[in-house]
C-alpha positions as CSV (number, residue, x, y, z in Angstrom):
1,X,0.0,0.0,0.0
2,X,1.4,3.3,-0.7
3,X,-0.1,6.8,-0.1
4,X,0.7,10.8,-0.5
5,X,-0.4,13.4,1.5
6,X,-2.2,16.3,0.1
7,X,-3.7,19.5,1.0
8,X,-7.0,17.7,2.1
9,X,-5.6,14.2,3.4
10,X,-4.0,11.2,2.6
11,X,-4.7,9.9,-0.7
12,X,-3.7,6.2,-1.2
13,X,-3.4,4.9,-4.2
14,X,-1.4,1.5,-5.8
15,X,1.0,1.1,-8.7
16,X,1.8,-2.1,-10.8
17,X,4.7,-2.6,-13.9
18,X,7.3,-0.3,-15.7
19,X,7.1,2.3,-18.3
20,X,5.5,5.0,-19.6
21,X,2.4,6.2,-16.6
22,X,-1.5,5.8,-16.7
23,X,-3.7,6.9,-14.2
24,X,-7.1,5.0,-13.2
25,X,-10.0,6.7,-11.1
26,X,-12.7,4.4,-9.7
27,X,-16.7,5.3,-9.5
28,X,-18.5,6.4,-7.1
29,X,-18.9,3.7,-3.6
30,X,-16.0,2.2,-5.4
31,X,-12.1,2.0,-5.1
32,X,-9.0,1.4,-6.8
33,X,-9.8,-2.6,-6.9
34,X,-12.3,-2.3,-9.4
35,X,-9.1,-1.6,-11.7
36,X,-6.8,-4.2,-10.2
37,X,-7.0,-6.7,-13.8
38,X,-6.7,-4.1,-16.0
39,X,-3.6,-2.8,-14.6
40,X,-2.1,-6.1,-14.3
41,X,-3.3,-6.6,-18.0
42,X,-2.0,-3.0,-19.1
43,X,1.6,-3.0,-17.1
44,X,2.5,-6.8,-18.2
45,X,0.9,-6.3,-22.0
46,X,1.2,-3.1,-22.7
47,X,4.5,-2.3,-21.0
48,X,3.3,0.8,-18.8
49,X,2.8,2.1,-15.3
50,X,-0.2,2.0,-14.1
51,X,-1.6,4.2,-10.9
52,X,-5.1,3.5,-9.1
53,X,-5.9,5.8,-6.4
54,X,-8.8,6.3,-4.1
55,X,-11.1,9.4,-3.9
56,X,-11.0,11.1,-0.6
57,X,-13.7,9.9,1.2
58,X,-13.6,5.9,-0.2
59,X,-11.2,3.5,0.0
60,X,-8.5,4.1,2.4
61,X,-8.1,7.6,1.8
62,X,-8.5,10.3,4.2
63,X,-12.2,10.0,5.7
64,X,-12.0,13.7,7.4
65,X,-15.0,16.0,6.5
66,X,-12.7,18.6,5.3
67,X,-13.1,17.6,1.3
68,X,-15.9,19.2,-0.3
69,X,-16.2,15.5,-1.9
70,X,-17.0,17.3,-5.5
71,X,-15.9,16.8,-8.9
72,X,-13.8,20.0,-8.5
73,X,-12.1,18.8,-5.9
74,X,-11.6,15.2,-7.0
75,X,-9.9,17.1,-9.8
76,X,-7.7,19.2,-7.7
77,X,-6.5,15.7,-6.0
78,X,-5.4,13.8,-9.0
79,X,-3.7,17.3,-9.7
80,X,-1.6,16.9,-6.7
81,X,-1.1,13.7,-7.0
82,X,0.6,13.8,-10.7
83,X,2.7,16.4,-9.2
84,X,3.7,15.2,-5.8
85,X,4.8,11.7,-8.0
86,X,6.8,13.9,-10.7
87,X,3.8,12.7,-13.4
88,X,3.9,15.5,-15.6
89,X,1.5,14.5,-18.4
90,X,-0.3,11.0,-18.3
91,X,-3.3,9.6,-20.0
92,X,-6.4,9.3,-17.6
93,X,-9.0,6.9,-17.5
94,X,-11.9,6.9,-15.6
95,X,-15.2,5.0,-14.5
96,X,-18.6,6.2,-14.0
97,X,-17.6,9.2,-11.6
98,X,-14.4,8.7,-12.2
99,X,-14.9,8.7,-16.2
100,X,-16.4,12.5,-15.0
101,X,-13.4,13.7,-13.1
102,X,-10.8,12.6,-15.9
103,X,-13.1,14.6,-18.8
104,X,-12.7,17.9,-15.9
105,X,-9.6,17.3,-15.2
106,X,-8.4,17.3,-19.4
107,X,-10.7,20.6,-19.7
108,X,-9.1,22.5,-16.3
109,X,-5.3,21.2,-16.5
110,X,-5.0,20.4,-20.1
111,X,-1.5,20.3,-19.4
112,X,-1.5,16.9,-17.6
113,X,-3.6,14.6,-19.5
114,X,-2.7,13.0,-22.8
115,X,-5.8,11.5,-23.6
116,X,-8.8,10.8,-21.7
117,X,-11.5,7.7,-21.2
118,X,-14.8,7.6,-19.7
119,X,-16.3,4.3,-19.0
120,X,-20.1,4.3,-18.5
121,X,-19.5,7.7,-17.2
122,X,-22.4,10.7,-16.5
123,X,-21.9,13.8,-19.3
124,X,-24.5,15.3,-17.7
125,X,-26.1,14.2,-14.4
126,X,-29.5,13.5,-15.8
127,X,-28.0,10.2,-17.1
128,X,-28.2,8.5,-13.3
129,X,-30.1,6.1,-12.8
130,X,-33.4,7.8,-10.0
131,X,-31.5,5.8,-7.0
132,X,-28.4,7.6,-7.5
133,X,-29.9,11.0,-8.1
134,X,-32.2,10.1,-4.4
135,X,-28.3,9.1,-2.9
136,X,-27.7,13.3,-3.6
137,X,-30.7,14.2,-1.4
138,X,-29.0,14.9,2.2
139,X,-32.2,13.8,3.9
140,X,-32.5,10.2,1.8
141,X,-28.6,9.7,2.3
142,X,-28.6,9.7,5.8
143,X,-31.4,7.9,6.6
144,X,-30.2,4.8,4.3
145,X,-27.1,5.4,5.8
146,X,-28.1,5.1,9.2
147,X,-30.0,1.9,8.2
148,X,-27.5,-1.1,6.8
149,X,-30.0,-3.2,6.3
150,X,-31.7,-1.3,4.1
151,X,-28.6,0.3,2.4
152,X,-27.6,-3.3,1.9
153,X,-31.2,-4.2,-0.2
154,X,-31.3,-0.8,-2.1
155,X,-27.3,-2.4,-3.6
156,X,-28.5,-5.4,-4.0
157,X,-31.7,-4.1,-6.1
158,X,-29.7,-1.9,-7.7
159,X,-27.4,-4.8,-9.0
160,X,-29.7,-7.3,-9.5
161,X,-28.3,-8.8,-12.8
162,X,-24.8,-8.1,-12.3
163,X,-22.5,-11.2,-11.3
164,X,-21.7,-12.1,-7.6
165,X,-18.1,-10.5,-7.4
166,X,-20.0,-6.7,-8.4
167,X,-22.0,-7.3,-5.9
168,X,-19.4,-8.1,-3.3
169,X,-17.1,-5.8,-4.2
170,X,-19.5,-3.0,-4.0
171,X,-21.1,-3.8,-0.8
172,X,-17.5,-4.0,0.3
173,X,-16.3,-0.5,-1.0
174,X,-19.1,0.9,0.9
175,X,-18.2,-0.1,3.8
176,X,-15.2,2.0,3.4
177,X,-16.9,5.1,2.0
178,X,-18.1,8.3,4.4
179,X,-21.2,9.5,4.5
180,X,-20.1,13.0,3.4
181,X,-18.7,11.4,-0.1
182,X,-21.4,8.6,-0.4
183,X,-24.4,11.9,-0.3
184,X,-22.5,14.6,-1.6
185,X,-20.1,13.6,-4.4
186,X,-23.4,11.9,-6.0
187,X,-24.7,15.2,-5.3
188,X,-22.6,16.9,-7.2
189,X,-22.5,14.8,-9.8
190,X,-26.2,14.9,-10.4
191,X,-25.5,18.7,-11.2
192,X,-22.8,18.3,-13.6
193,X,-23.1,18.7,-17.0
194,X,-20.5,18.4,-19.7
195,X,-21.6,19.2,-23.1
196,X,-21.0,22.8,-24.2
197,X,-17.8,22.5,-22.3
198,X,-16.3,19.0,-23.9
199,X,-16.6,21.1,-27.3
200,X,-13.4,22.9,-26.7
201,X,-11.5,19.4,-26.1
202,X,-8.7,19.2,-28.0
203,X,-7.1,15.9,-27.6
204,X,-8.1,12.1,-28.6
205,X,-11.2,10.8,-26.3
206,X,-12.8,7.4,-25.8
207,X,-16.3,6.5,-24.3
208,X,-17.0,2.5,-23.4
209,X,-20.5,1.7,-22.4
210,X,-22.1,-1.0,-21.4
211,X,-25.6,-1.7,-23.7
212,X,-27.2,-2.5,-20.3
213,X,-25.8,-0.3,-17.7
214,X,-28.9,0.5,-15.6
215,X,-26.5,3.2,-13.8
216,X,-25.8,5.3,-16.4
217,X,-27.9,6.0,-19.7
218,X,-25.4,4.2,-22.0
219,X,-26.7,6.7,-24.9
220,X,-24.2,9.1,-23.0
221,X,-21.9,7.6,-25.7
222,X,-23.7,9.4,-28.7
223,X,-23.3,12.3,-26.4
224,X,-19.5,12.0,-25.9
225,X,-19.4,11.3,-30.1
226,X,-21.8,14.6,-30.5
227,X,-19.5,16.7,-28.3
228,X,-15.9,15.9,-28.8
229,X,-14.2,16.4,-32.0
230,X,-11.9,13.4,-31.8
231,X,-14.1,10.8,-29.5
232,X,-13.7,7.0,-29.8
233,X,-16.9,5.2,-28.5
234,X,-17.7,1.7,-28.3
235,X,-20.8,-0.3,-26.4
236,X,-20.5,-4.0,-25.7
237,X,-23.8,-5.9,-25.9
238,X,-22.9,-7.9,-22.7
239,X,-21.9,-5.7,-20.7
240,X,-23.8,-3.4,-17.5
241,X,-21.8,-0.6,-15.8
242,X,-18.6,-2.6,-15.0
243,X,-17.9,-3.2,-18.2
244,X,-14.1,-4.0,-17.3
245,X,-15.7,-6.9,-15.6
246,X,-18.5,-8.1,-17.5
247,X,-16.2,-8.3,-20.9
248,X,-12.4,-7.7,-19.9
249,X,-10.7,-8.8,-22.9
250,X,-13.0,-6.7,-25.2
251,X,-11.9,-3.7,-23.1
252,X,-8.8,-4.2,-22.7
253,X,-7.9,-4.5,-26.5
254,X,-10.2,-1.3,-26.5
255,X,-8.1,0.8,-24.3
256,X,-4.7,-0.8,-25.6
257,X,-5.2,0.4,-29.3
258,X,-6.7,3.8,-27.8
259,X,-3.5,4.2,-25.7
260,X,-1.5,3.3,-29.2
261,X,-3.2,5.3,-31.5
């Protein structure tokens, strides 16, 4: 385990092979571990470095209240992270909120990313699934919170369909979230809206989606296609909103030839 410190807390995050650096942001209620396969897949195949971190507020980064939890600020932390690990410029990839803060981050630092991925990632907030835009509501977020039971049922609903290890590993990863990031990153999220702004992008882009994500409205990749000059989009037909799961050798020859070409 390895882990910087940073204006707002410990940020922990885990590296894997040799060569040139990629950077991986996990989803929201998620960590670094969702990622774990494809960097093993990307440092021993592909011949790179590959960096998964945790938000603040999930995973074992810092828990303290201090974070706003936001996208703004997620993009602030993987700014200080590149630096504080002398990572000048690096593609980014992210999924679902993570997907989000990697398409910010390429518009506010254009500097420090490369090329950028989204992976059945909100453009704009109306794409979440009505669960995920209730998770924003302070009220709803604590009460389900307070209730584990119940928190546990509205997961398991919420997967039903996906395979066992989802499931696991998401009830697991909540366990290590806070309740300030679990109500108000989703929050914040729900607000976003990346259209008019992903017009001025001006480096290469790629969008996977998963044709039966009930998370996120998979026809957010005609919306990434629309907006972005150079976009790359692909949706897999068996895939849901872990698509580097559900089909990982499809994606992984996806985001190899996007990180070749």
């Amino acid at each position: 385990m390895s882990s910087i410190v940073t204006s707002q807390g410990i940020v922990h995050y885990e590296a894997y092979g040799r060569g040139r650096p990629v950077i991986l942001l996990h989803g929201w209620i998620n960590s670094w571990g969702v990622w774990q396969e494809e960097m093993i897949q990307l440092a021993d195949r592909g011949g790179y470095k590959v960096y998964a971190l945790d938000f603040w507020g999930f995973g074992e980064s810092a828990k303290a209240k201090t974070p706003p939890f936001k996208i703004a600020s997620y993009v602030d932390m993987v700014d200080q992270f590149m630096e504080a690990l002398g990572i000048f410029r690096a593609p980014v990839l992210g999924h679902s909120m993570g997907g989000t803060v990697a398409l910010r981050l390429a518009l506010d630092r254009p500097e420090r990313v490369t090329r950028v991925a989204c992976v059945g990632s909100p453009i704009h907030g109306n794409s979440l699934n009505f669960f995920l835009k209730l998770a924003g509501i302070d009220w709803i977020a604590h009460t389900v919170w307070r209730a584990p039971a119940l928190l546990r049922l509205v997961i398991l609903i919420n997967t039903l369909g996906d395979s066992e290890r989802v499931r696991k590993m998401i009830l697991r990863d909540v366990e290590k979230a806070s309740i300030e990031s679990f109500f108000r990153s989703i929050g914040d999220l729900h607000s976003i809206d990346l259209r008019q702004p992903l017009r001025r992008l001006a480096i290469p882009a790629l969008g996977v989606y998963g044709k039966s994500d009930n998370i996120v409205n998979p026809d957010q990749a005609r919306v990434l296609a629309e907006t972005v000059h150079d976009a790359r989009v692909h949706v897999l037909g068996r895939s849901r909103h872990f698509v580097m799961l559900d089909e990982p050798e499809a994606f992984h020859g996806i985001i190899s030839e996007f990180l070749r070409n």
